[in-house]
Kinemage of the C-alpha trace (Angstrom):
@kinemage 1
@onewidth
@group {chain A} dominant
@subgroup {mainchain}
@vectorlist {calphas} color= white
{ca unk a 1} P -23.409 12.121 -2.019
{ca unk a 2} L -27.363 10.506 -3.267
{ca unk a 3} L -29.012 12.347 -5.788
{ca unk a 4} L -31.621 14.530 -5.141
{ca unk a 5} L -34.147 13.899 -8.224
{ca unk a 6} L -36.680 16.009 -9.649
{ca unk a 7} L -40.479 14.575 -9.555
{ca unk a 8} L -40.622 13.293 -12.755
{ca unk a 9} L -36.717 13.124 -13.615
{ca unk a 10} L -36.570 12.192 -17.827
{ca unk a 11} L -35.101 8.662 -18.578
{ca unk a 12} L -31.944 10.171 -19.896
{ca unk a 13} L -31.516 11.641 -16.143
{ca unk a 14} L -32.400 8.740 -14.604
{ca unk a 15} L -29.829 6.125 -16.730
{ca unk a 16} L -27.244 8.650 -15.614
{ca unk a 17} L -27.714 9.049 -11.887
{ca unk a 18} L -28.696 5.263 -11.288
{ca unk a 19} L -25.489 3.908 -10.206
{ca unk a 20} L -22.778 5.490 -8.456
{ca unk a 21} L -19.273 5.914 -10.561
{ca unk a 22} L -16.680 4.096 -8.499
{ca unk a 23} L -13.258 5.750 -7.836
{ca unk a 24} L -9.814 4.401 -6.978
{ca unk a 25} L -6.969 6.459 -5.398
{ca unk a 26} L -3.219 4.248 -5.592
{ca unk a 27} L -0.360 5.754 -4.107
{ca unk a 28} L 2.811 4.586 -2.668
{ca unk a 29} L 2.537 6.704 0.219
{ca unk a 30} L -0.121 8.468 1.739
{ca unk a 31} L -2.308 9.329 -0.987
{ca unk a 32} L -3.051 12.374 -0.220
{ca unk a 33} L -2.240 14.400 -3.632
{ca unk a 34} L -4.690 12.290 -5.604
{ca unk a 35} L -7.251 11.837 -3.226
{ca unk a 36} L -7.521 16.008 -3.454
{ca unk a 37} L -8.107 15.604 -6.829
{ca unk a 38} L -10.924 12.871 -6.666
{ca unk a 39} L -12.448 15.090 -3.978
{ca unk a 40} L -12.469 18.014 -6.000
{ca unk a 41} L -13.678 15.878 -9.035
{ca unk a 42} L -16.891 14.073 -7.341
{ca unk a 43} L -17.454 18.018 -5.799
{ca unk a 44} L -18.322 19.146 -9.670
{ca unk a 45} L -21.556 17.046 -9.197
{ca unk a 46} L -23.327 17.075 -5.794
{ca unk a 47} L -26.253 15.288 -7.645
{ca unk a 48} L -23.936 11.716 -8.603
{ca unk a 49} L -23.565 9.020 -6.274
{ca unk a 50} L -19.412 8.034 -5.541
{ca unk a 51} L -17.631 5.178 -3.808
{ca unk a 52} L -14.390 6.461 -3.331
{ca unk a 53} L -11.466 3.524 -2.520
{ca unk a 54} L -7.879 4.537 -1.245
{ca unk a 55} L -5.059 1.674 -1.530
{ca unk a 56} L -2.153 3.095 -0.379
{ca unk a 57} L 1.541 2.219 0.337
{ca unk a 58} L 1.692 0.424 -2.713
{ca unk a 59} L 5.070 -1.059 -2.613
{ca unk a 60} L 4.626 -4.394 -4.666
{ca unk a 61} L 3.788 -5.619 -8.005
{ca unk a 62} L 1.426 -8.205 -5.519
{ca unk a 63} L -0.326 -5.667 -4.073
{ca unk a 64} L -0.619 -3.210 -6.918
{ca unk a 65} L -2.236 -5.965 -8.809
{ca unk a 66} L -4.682 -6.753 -6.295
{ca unk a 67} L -5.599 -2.822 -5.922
{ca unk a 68} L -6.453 -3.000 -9.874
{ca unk a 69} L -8.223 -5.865 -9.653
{ca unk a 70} L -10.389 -4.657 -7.335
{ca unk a 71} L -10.662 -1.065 -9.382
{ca unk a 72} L -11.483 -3.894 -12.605
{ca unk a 73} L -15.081 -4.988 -10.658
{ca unk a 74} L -16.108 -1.542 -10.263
{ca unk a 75} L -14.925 -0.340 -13.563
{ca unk a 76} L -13.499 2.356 -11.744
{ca unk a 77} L -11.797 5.609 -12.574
{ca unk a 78} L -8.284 5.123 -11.629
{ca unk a 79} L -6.138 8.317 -10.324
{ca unk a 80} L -2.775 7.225 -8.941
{ca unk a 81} L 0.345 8.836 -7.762
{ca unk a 82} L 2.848 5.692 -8.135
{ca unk a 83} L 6.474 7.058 -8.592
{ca unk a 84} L 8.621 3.550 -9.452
{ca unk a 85} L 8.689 3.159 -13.348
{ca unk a 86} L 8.074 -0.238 -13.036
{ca unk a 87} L 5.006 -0.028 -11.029
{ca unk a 88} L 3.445 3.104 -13.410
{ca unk a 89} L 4.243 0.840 -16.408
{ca unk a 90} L 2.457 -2.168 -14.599
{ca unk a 91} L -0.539 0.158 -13.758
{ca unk a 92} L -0.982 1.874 -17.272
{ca unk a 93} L -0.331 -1.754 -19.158
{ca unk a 94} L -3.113 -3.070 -16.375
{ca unk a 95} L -5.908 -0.389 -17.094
{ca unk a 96} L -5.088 -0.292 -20.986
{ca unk a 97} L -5.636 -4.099 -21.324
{ca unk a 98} L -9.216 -3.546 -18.964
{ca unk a 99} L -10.090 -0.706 -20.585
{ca unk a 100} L -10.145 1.481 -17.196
{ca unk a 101} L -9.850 4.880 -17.435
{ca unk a 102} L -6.645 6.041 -15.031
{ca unk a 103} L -4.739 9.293 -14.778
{ca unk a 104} L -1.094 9.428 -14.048
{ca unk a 105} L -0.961 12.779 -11.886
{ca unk a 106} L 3.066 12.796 -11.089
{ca unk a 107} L 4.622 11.425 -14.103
{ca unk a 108} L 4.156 14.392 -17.064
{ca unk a 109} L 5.122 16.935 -14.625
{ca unk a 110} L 8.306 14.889 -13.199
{ca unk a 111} L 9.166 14.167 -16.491
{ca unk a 112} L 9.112 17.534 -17.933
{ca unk a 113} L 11.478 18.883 -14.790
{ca unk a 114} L 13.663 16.190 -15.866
{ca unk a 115} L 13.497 17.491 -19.531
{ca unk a 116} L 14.067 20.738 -18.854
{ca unk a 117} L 16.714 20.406 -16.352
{ca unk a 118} L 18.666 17.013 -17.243
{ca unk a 119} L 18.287 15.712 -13.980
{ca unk a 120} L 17.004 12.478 -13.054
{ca unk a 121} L 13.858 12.059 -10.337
{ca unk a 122} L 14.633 10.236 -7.547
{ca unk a 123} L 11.654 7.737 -7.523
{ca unk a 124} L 11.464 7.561 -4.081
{ca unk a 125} L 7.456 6.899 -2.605
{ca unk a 126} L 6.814 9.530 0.145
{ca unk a 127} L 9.501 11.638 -0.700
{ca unk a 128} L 7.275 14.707 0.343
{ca unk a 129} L 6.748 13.502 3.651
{ca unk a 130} L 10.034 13.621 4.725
{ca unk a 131} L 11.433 14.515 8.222
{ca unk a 132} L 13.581 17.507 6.791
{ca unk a 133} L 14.147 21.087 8.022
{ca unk a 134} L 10.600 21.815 6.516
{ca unk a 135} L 8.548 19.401 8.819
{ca unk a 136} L 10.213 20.641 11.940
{ca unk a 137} L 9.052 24.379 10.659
{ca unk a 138} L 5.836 23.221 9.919
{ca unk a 139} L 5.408 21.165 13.569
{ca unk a 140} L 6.603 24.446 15.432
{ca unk a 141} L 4.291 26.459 13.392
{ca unk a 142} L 1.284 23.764 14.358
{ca unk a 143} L 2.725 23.904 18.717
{ca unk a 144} L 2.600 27.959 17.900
{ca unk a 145} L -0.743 27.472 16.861
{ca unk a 146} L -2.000 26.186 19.978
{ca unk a 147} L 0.553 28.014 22.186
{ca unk a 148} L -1.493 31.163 21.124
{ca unk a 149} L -4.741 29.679 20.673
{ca unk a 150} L -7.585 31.796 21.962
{ca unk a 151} L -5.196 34.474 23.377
{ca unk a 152} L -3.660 32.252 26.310
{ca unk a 153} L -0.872 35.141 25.648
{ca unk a 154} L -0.853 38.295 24.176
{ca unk a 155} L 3.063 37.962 23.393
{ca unk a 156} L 2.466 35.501 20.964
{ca unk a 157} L 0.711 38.778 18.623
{ca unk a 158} L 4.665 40.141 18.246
{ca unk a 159} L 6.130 37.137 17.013
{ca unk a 160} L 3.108 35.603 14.674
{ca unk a 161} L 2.939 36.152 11.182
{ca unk a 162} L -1.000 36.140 10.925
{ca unk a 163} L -3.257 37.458 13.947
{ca unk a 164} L -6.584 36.374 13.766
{ca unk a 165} L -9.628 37.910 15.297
{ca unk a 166} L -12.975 37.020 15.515
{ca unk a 167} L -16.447 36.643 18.168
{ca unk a 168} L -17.045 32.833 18.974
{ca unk a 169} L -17.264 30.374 16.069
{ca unk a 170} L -16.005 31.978 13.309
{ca unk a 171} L -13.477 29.478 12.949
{ca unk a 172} L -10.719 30.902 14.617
{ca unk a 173} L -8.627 27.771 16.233
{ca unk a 174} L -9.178 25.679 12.673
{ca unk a 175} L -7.732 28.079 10.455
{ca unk a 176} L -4.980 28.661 12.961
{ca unk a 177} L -3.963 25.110 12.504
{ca unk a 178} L -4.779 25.024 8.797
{ca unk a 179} L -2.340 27.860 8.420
{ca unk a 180} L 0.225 26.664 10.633
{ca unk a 181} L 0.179 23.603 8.339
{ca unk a 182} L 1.972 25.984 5.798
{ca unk a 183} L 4.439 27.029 8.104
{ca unk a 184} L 2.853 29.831 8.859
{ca unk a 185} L 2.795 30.970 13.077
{ca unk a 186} L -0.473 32.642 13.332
{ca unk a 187} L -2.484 33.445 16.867
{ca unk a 188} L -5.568 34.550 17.450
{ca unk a 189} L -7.548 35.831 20.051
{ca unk a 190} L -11.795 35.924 20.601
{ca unk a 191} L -13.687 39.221 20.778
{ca unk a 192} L -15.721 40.038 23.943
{ca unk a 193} L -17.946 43.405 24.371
{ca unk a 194} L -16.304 45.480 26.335
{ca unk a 195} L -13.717 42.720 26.952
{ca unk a 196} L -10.095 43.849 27.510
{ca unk a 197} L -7.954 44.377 24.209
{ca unk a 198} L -4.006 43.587 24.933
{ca unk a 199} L -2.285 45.997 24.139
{ca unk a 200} L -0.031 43.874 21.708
{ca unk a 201} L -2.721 43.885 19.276
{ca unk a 202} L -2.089 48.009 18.855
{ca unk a 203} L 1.644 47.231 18.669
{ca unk a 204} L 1.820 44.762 15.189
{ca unk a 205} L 1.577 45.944 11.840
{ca unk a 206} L -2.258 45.763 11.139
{ca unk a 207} L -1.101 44.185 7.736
{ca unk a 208} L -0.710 40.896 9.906
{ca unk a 209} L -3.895 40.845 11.635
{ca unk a 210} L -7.318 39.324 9.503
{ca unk a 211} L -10.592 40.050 11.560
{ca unk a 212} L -13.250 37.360 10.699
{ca unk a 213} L -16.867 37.760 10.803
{ca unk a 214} L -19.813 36.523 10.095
{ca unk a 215} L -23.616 37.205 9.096
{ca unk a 216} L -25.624 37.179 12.311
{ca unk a 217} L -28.552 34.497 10.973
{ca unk a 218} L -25.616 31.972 10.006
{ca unk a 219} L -23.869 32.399 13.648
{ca unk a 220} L -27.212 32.034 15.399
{ca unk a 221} L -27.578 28.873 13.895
{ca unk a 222} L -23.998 27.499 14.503
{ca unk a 223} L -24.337 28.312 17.935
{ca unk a 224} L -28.171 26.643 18.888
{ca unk a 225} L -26.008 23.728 16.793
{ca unk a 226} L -23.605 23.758 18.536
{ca unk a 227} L -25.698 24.058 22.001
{ca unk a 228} L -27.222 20.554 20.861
{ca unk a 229} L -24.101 18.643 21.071
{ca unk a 230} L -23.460 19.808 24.118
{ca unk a 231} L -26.743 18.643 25.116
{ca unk a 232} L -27.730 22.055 25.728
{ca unk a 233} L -30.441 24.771 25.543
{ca unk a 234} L -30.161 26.213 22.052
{ca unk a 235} L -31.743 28.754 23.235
{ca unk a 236} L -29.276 30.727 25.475
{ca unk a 237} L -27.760 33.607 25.993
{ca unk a 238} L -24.692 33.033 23.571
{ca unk a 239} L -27.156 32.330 20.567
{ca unk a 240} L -29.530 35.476 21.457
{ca unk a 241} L -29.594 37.149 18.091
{ca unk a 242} L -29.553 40.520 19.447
{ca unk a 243} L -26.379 40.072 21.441
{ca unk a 244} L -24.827 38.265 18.222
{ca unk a 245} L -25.642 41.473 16.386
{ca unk a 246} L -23.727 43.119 19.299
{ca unk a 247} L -20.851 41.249 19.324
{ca unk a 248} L -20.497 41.380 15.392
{ca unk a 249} L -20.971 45.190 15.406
{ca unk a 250} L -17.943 45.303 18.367
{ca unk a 251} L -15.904 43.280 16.296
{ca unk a 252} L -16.275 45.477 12.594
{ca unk a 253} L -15.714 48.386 14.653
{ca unk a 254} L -12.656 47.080 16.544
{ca unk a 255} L -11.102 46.063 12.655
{ca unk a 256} L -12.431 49.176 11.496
{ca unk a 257} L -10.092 51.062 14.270
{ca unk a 258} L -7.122 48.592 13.519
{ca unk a 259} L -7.416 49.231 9.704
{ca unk a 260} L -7.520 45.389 8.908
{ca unk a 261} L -8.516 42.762 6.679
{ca unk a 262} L -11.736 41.597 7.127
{ca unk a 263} L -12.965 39.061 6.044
{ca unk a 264} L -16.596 36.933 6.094
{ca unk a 265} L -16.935 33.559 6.650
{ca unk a 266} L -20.380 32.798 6.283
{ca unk a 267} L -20.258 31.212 3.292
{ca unk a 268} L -16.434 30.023 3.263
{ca unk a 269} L -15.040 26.678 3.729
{ca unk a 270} L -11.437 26.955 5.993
{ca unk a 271} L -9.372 26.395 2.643
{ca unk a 272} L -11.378 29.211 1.033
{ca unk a 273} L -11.160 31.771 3.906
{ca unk a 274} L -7.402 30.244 3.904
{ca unk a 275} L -7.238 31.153 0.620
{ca unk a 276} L -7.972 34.582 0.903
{ca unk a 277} L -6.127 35.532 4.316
{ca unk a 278} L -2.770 34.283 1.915
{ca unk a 279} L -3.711 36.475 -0.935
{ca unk a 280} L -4.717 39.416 1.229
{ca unk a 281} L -2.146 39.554 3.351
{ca unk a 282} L 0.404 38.366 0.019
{ca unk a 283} L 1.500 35.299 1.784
{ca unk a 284} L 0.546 33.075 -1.085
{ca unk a 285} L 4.475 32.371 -2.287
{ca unk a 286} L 5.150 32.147 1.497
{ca unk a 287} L 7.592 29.083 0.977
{ca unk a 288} L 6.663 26.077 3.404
{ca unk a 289} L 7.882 23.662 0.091
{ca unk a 290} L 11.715 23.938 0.197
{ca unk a 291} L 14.187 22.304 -2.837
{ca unk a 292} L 14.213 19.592 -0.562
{ca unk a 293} L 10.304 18.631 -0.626
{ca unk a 294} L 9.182 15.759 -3.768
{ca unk a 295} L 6.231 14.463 -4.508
């Protein structure tokens, strides 16, 4: 992410946009909890330049040392989810003699469960990704997913737990999958004028089903865009504005007959319109982490 500065940017502004703040993610596993966290950090200021460095499976006092080294020439902000006591001790000993800033993100929280309750963690790296009874969910929720992607059959409406509707590219198959990845079997099926509606769709509770739409200038673009990579016209028949405008007014009337959620993506990343399809439809405690899932 480069700055973007002014015309005549101050000195002040200058001294604090001219070199990028370096970030390093350690984790004995996948790294995936901090690396959230250092996303939604450097996304706070579009205008700063980042590196961003992962090191992960961190099993070694070799390799962890050679991971803060490296952090040490970039005076980097450290974030690191390192479970083994003897390798968190190493780290914080490590960034406290260097003077590097570092956060520990599992430690206060796994320590305060183990306050409260008396029992001890099991320091484990990658306990969350464990094969257990909760991956399997989540992988059938994920071959669901794509079972029922794009309505390939109507019978998969009865037994989902989320239908989603929508015209073409409003992100339909990617927040299928994004759900599914919280155990969550959702189908979904793309609107057509005048297009045949299964009669499944009049047979769920419309509490399950989340039409998605769009504003028509946004779609129009998405579409010419999308035209490009396909080495395509842009200028066809599936981005005419006035048949967009059709197929968006088909659509709000269609959710307006099933009495669902709708909900506009124009503006929405897929965890935001995630986001709101759990709240709205109160899936948000919808419990894809089971007593059996660590961090």
């Amino acid at each position: 992410m480069k700055p973007t500065e002014p015309e005549q940017p101050d000195l002040q502004e200058k001294l604090q946009t001219s070199a990028a703040v370096t970030m390093f993610v350690l984790s004995d596993s996948a790294g995936e909890t901090a690396s959230k966290l250092a996303q939604a950090t450097m996304a706070q200021y579009p205008s700063v330049e980042f590196n961003l460095f992962r090191r992960t499976f961190i099993h070694t006092k070799e390799h962890l040392i050679k991971a803060l080294s490296d952090a040490k020439k970039h005076n980097a902000i450290i974030l690191h989810t390192l479970i083994k006591e003897e390798l968190v001790d190493l780290t914080n000993h490590f960034c406290e003699e260097a003077d590097l800033y570092h956060f520990d993100v599992l430690t206060p929280p796994v320590s305060e469960v183990e306050r409260r309750t008396g029992v001890a963690p099991s320091r484990e790296p990658g306990a969350l990704h464990h094969l257990n009874e909760n991956y399997f969910k989540r992988i059938k929720a994920m071959e669901f997913a794509v079972m029922y992607d794009d309505g390939k059959d109507p019978r998969g409406f009865l037994e989902a737990d989320v239908v989603l509707l929508g015209v073409s590219r409003t992100s339909k198959t990617p927040l299928s999958l994004f759900l599914a990845n919280k155990n969550l079997k959702v189908a979904n099926l793309p609107l057509v004028p005048q297009a045949h509606i299964p009669k499944q769709l009049w047979e769920i509770d419309p509490k399950k089903i989340v039409g998605l739409t769009n504003d028509p200038n946004v779609l129009n673009s998405i579409r010419k865009e999308r035209m490009r990579s396909y080495g395509l016209n842009p200028d066809s028949a599936y981005s005419d504005i006035e048949k967009i405008k059709a197929e968006l007014t088909f659509a709000n009337d269609l959710y307006e007959k099933l009495g669902c959620v709708v909900i506009n993506v124009a503006s929405l990343s897929i965890e935001e319109t995630a986001s709101m399809i759990l709240n709205a439809l109160n899936l948000e405690d919808h419990s894809y982490y089971t007593s059996e899932t660590k961090d």
